[in-house]
C-alpha positions as CSV (number, residue, x, y, z in Angstrom):
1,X,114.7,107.9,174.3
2,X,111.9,106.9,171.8
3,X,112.0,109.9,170.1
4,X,115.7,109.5,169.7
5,X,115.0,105.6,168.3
6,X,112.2,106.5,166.1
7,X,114.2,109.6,164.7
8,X,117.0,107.4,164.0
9,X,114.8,105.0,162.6
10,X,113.6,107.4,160.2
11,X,117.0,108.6,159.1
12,X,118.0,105.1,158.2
13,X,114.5,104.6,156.5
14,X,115.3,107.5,154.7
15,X,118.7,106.7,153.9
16,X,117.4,103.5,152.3
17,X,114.9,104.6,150.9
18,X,117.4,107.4,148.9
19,X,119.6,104.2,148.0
20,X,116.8,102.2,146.2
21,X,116.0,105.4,144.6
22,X,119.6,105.6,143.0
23,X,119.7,101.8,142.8
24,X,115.7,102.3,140.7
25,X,117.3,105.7,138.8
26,X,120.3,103.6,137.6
27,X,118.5,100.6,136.7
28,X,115.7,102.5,134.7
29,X,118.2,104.5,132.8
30,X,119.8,101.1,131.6
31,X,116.9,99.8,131.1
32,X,115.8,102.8,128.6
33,X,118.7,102.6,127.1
34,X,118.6,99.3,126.1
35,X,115.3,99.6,125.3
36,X,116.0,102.4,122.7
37,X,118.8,99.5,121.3
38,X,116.3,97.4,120.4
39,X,114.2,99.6,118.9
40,X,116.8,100.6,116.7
41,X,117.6,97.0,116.3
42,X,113.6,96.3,115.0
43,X,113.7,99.0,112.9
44,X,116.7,97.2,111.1
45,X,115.2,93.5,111.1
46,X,112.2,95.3,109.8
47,X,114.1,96.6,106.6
48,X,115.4,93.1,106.1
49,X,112.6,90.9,103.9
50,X,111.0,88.1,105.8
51,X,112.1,84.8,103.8
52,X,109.1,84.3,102.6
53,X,109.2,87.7,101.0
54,X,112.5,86.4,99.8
55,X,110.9,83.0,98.1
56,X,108.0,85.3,96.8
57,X,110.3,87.3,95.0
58,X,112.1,84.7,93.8
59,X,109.0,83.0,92.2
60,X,108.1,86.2,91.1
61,X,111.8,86.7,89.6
62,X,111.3,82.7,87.9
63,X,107.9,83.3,86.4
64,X,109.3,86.8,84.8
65,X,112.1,84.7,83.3
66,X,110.0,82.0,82.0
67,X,107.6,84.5,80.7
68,X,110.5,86.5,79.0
69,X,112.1,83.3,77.7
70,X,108.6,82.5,76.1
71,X,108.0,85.9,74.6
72,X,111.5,85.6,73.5
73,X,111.0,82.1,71.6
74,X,107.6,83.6,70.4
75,X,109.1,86.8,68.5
76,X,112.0,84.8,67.0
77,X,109.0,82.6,65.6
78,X,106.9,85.6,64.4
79,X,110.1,87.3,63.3
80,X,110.9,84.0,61.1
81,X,107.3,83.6,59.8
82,X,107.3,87.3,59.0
83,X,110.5,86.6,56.5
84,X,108.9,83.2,54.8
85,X,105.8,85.9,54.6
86,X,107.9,88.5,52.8
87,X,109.9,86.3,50.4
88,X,106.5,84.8,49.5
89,X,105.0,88.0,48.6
90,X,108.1,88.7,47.0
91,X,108.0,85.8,44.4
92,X,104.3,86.4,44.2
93,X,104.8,90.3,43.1
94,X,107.4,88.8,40.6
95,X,104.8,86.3,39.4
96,X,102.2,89.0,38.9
97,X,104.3,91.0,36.9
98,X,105.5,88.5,34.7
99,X,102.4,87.3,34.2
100,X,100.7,90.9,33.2
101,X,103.5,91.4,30.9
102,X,102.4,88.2,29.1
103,X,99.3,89.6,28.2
């Protein structure tokens, strides 16, 4: 009669202990799989700037256009001061050659 009991008793352990198995080989499976979602998910959000990589670049981007709008304003002044420069030498190169065909 015991060895009846504790063979039964074995079954059933058994027979549990192959349940929580499937239960464990279910739940780890899901669990890998979401897993492997939010790794794909990270790799995304880690493509996607940071805002402060945003606000950087947008400094960054501001400081170009100030820069550029200066060099701009800077080569329009050259550019001017390189005409007043050229009509100058112009009425100067007149002047001289007036002036040697005076003498």
């Amino acid at each position: 009669i015991c060895l009846k009991l504790e063979k039964r008793n074995y079954n059933l352990a058994q027979d549990k202990l192959e349940e929580m198995r499937k239960c464990y080989k279910a739940e780890i499976h899901k669990l890998k799989k979401e897993n492997n979602s939010l790794n794909r998910k990270k790799k995304r959000y880690k493509t996607i700037p940071s805002l402060e990589t945003i606000q950087s670049m947008r400094i960054n981007v501001d400081t170009l256009k100030t820069t550029n709008f200066q060099r701009r304003a800077i080569k329009i002044k050259d550019e001017q001061q390189l005409k007043q420069t050229n009509i100058e030498n112009q009425k100067l190169a007149i002047t001289i050659h007036y002036l040697r065909q005076s003498h």
